[in-house]
GULO-169126 format. One line per 3 residues: number of its first residue (from 1); their letters; for each residue x, y, z of N, C-alpha, C, O, CB. Coordinates in Angstrom, 1 decimal. Glycine has a CB too. Layout:
% residues N
NUM = A = X Y Z X Y Z X Y Z X Y Z X Y Z; ...
END
This chain:
% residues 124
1 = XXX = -49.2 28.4 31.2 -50.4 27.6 31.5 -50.5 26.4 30.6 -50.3 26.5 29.3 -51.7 28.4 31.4; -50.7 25.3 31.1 -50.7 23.9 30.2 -51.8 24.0 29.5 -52.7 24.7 30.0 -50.7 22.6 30.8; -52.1 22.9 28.0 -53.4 23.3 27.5 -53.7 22.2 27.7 -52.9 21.3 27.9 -53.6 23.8 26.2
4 = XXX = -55.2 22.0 27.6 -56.3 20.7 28.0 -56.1 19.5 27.2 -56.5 19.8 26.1 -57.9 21.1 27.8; -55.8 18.4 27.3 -55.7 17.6 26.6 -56.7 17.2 26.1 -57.7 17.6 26.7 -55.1 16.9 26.9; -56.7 16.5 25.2 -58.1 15.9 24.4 -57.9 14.3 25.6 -57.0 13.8 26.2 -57.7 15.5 22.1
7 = XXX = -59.4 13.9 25.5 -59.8 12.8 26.2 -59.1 11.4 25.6 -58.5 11.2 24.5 -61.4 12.8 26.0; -59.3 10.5 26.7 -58.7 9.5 26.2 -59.2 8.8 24.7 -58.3 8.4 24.0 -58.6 8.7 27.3; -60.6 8.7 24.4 -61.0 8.5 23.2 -60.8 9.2 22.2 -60.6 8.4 21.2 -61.9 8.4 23.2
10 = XXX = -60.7 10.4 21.7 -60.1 11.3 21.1 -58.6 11.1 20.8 -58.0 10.9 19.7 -60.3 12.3 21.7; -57.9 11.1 22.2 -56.2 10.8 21.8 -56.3 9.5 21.1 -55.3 9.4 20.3 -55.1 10.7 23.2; -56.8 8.8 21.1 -56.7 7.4 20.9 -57.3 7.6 19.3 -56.4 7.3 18.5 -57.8 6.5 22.1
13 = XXX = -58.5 7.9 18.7 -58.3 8.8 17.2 -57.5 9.4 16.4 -57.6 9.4 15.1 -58.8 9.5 17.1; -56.3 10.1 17.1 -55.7 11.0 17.1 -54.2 10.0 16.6 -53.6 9.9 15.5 -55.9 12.0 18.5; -53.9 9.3 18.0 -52.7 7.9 17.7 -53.1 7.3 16.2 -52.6 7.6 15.2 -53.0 6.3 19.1
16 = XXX = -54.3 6.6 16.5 -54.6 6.1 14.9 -54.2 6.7 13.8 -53.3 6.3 13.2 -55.8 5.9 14.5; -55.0 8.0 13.5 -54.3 8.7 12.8 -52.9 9.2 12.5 -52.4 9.5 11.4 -54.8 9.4 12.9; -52.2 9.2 13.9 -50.7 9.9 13.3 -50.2 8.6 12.8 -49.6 8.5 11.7 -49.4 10.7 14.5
19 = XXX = -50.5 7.5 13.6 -49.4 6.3 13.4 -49.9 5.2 12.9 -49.3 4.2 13.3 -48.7 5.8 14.8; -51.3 4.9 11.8 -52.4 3.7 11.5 -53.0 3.3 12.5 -53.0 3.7 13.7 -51.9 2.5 10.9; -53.6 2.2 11.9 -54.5 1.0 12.6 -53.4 0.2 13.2 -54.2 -0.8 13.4 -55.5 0.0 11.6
22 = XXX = -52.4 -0.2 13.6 -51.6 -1.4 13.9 -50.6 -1.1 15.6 -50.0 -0.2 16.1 -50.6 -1.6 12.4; -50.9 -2.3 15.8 -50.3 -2.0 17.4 -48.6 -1.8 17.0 -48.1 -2.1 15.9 -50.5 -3.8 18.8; -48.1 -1.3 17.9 -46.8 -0.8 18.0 -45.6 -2.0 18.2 -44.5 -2.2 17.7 -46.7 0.2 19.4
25 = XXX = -46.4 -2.7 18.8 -45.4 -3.9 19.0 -45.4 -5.2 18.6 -44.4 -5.9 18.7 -45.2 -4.0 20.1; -46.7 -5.7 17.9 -46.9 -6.9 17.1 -47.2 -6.1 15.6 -47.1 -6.7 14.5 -48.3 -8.1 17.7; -47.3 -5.3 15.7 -48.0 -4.9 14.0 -49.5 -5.7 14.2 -50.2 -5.8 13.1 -46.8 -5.7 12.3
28 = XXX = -49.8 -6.1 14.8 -52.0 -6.9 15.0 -52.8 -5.2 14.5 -52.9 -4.2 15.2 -52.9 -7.5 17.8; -53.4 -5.4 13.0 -54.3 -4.3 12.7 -55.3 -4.3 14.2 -55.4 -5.4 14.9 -55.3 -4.6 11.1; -55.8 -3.5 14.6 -56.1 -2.7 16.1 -57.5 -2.1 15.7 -58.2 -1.7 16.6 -54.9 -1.2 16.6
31 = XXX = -58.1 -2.1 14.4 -59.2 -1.2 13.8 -60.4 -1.8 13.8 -61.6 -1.4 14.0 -58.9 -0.8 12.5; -59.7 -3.2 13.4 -61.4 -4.2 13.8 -61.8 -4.9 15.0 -62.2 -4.3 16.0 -61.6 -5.6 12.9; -61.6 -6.3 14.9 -62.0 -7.2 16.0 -61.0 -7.0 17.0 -61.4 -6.9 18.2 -62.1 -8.8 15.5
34 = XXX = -59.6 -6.8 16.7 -59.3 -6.6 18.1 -59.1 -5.0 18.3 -58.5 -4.4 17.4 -58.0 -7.4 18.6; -59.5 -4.5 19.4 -59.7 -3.0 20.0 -58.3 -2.6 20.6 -57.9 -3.1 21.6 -60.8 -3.1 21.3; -57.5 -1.2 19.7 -56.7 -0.6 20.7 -57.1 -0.7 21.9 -58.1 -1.1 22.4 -56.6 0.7 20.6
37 = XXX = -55.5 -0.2 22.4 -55.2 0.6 23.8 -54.7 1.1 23.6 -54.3 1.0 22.5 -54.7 0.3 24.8; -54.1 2.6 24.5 -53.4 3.3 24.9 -52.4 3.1 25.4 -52.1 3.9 26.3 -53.7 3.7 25.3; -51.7 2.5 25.2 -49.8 2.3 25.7 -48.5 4.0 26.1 -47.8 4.8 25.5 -49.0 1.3 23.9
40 = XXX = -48.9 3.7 27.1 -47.5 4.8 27.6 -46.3 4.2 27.1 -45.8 3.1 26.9 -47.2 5.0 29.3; -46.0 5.4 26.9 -44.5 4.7 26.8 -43.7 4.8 27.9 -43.1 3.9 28.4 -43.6 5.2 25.8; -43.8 5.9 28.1 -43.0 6.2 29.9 -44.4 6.0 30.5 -45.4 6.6 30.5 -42.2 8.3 30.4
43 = XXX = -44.1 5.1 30.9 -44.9 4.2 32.2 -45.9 5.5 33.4 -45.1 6.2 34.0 -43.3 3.1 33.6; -47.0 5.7 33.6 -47.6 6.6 34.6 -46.6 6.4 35.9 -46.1 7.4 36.5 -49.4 6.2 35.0; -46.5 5.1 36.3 -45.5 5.0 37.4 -44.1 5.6 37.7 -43.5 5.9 38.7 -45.4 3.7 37.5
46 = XXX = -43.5 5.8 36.2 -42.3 6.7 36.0 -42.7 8.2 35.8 -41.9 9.0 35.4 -41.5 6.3 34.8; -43.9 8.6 36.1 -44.1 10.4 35.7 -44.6 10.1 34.8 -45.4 11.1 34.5 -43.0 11.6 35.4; -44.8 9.1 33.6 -45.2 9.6 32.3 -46.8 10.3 32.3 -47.7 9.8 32.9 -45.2 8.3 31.4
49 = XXX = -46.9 11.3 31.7 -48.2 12.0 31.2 -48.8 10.9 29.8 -48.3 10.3 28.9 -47.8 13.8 30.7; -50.5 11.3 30.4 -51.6 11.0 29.8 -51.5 11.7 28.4 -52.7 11.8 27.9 -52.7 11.4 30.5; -50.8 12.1 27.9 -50.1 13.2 26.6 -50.3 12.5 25.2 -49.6 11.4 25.1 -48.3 13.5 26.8
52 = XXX = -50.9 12.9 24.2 -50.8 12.4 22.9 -49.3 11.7 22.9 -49.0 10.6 22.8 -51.0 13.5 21.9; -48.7 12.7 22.9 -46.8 12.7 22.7 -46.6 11.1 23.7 -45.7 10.4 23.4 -45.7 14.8 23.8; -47.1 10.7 24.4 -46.9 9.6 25.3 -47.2 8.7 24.8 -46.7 7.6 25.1 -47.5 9.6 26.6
55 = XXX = -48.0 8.6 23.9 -49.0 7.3 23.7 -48.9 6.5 22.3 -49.1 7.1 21.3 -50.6 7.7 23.8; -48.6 5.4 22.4 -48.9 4.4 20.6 -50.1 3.4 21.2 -50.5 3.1 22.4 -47.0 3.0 19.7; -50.7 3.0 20.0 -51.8 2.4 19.9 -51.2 0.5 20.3 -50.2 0.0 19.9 -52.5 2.8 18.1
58 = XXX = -51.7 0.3 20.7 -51.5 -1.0 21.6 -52.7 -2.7 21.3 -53.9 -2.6 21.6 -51.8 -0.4 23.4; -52.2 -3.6 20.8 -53.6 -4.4 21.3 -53.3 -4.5 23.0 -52.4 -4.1 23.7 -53.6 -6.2 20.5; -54.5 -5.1 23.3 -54.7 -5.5 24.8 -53.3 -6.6 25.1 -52.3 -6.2 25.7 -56.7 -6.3 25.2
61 = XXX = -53.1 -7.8 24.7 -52.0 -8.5 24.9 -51.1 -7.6 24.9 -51.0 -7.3 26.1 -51.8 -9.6 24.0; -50.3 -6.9 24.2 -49.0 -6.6 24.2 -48.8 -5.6 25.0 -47.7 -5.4 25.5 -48.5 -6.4 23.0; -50.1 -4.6 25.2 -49.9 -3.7 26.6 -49.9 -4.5 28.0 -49.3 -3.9 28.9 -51.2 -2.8 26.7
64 = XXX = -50.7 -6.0 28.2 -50.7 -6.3 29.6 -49.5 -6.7 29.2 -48.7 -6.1 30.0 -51.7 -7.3 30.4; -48.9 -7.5 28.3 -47.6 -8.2 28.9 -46.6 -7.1 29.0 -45.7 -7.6 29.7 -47.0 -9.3 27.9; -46.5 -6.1 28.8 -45.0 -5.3 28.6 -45.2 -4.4 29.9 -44.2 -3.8 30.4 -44.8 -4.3 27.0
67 = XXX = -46.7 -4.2 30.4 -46.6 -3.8 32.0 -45.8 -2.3 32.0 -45.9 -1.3 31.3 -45.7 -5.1 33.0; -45.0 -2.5 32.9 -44.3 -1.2 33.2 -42.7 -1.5 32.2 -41.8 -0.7 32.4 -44.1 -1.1 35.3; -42.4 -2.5 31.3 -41.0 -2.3 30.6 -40.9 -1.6 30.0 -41.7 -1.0 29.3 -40.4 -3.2 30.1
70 = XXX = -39.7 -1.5 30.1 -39.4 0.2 29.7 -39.3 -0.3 27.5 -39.3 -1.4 27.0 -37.1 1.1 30.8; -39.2 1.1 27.0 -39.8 0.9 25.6 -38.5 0.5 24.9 -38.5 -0.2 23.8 -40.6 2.2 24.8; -37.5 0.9 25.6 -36.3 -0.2 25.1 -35.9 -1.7 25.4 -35.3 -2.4 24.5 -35.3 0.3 25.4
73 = XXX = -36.1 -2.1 26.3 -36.3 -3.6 26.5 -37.4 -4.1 25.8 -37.4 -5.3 25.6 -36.4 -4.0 27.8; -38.6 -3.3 25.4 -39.6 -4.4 25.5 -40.0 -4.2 24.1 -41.2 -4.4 23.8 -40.8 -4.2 26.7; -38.9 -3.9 23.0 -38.6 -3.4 21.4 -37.4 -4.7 21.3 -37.1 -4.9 20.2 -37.8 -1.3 21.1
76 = XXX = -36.9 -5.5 22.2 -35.8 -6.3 22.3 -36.9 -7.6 22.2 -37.0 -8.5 21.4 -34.6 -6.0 23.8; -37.5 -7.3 23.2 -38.8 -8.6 23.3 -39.1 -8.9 22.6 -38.9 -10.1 22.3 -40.0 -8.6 23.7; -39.7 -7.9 21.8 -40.7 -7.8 20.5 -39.7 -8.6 19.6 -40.1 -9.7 19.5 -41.1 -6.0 19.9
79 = XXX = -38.6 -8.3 18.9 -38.1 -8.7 18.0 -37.4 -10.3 18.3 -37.2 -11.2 17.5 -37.4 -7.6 17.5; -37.2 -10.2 19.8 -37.1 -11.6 20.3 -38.3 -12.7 19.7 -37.8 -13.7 19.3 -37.3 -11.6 22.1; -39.1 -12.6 19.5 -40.3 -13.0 20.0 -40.8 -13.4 18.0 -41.5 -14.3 17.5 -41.3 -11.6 21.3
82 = XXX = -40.0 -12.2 17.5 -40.2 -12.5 15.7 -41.5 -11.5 15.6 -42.3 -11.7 14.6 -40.6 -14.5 15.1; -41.7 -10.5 16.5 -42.8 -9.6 15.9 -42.2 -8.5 15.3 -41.0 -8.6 15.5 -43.8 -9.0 16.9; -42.5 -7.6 14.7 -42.4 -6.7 13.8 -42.6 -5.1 14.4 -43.2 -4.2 13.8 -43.7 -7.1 12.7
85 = XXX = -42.0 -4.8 15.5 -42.3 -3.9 16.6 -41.6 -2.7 15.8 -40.6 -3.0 15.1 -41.5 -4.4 18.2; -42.2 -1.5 15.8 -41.8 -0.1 15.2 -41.0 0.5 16.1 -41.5 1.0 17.2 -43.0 0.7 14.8; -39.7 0.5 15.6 -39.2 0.5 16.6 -38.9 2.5 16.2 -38.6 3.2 17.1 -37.9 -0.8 16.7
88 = XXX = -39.2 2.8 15.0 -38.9 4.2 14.6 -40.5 4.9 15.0 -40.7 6.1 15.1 -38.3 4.2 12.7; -41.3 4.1 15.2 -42.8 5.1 15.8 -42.2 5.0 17.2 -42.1 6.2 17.5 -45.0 4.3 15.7; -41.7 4.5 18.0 -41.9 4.4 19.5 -40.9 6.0 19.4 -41.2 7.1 19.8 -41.1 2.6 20.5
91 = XXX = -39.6 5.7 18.9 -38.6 6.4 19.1 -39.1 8.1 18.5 -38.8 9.1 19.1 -37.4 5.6 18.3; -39.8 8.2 17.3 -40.5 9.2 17.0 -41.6 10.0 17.9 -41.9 11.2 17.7 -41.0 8.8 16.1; -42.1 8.9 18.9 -43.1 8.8 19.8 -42.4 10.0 20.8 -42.7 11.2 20.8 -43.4 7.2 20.5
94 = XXX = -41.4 9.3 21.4 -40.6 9.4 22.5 -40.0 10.8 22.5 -40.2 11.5 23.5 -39.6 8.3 22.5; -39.3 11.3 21.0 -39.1 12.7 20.9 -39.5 13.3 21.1 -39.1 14.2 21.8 -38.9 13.2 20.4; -41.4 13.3 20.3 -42.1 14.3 20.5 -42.7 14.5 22.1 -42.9 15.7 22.5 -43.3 14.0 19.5
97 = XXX = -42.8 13.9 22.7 -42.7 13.7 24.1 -41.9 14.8 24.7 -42.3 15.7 25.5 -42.2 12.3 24.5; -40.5 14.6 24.3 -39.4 15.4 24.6 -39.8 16.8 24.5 -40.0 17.4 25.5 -38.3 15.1 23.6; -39.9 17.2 23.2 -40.6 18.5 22.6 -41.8 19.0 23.5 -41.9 20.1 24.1 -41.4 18.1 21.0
100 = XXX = -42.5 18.1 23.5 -44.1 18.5 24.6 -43.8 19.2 25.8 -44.2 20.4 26.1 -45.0 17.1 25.4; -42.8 18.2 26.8 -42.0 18.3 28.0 -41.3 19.6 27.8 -41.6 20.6 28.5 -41.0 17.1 28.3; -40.4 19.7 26.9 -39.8 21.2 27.3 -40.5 22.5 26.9 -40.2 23.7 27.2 -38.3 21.3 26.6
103 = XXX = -41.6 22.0 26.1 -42.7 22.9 25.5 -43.5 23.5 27.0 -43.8 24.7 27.4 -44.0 21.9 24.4; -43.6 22.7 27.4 -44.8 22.9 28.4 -44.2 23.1 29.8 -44.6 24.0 30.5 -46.0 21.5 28.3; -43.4 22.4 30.2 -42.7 22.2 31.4 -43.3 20.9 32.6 -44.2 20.2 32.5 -42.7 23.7 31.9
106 = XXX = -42.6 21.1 33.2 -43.0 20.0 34.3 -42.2 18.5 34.2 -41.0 18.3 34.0 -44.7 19.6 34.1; -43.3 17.6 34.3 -42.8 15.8 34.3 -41.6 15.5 34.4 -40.9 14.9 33.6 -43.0 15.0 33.1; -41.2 16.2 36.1 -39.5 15.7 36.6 -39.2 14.8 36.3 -38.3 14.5 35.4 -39.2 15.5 37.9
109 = XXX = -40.4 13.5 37.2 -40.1 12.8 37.6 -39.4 11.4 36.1 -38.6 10.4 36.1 -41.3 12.8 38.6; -40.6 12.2 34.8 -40.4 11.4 33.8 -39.1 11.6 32.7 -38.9 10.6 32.0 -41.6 11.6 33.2; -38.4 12.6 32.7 -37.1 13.6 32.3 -36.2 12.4 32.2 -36.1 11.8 31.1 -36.5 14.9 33.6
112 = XXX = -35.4 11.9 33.6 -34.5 11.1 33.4 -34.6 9.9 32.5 -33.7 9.6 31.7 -34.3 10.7 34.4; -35.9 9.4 32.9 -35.9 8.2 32.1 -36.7 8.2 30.9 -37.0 7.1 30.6 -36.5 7.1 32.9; -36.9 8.9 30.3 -37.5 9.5 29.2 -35.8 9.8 28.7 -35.5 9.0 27.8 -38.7 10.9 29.4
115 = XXX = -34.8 10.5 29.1 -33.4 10.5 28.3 -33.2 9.2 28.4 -32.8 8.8 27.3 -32.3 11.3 28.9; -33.2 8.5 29.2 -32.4 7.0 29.1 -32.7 6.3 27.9 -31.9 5.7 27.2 -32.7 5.8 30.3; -34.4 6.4 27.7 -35.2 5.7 26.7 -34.5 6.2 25.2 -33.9 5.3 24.5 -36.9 6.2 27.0
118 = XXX = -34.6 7.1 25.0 -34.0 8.0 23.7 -32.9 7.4 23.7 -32.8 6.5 22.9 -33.8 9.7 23.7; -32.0 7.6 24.6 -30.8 6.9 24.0 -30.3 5.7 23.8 -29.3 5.5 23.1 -30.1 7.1 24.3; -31.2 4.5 24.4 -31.0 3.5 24.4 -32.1 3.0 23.0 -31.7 1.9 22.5 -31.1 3.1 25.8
121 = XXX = -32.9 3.3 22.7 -33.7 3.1 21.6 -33.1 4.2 20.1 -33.4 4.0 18.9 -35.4 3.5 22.1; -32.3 5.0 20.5 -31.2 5.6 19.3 -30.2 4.4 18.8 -29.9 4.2 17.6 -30.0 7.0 20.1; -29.6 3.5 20.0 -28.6 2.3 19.4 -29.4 1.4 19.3 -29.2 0.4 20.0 -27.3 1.8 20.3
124 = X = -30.4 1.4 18.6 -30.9 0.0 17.9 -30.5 0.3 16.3 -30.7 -0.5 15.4 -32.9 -0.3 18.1
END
């Protein structure tokens, strides 16, 4: 039986806490004037779950722009671009994800590309 996740405000406490105040992909502190998001990493449209294990703390810009790209291209962006993107929280992110998934079972659809991600964010 799966266990209940905590709400999206809660997970979103919870992100801060494991990983600071700072978005994932500009490093913009997230705690004051500008307001987290919730960023999947595996995209809802790829299977990803609403899952702690899924989620880094986001400003609003860098979640609309990165849309559905996947967390290895859009760690390429980031450092294109001269931001300061964590590239070892996403990838830390991404495992525990891994862990959750075979913990719990399910998220076919998110499996494949959740491996692709790991390994393509391993050769950075």
């Amino acid at each position: 039986m799966q266990s209940q996740q905590p709400g999206r405000a809660e997970r979103m406490r919870l992100i801060l806490t494991r990983d600071g105040p700072t978005c994932a992909w500009c490093g913009l502190d997230v705690s004051g004037r500008v307001p987290a998001t919730t960023d999947h990493l595996v995209p809802r449209v790829k299977g990803g779950p609403s899952w702690l294990e899924n989620e880094v703390a986001a400003c609003r810009r860098c979640n609309r722009l990165r849309g559905h790209t996947s967390p290895a291209d859009w760690l390429a962006e980031c450092l294109r671009r001269g931001w300061p993107a964590d590239a070892e929280r996403v990838s830390r992110v991404l495992l525990a994800l891994e862990s959750a998934i075979a913990e719990r079972g399910g998220q076919r659809r998110a499996r494949a590309y959740l491996d692709a991600q790991l390994r393509r964010v391993a050769k950075r």
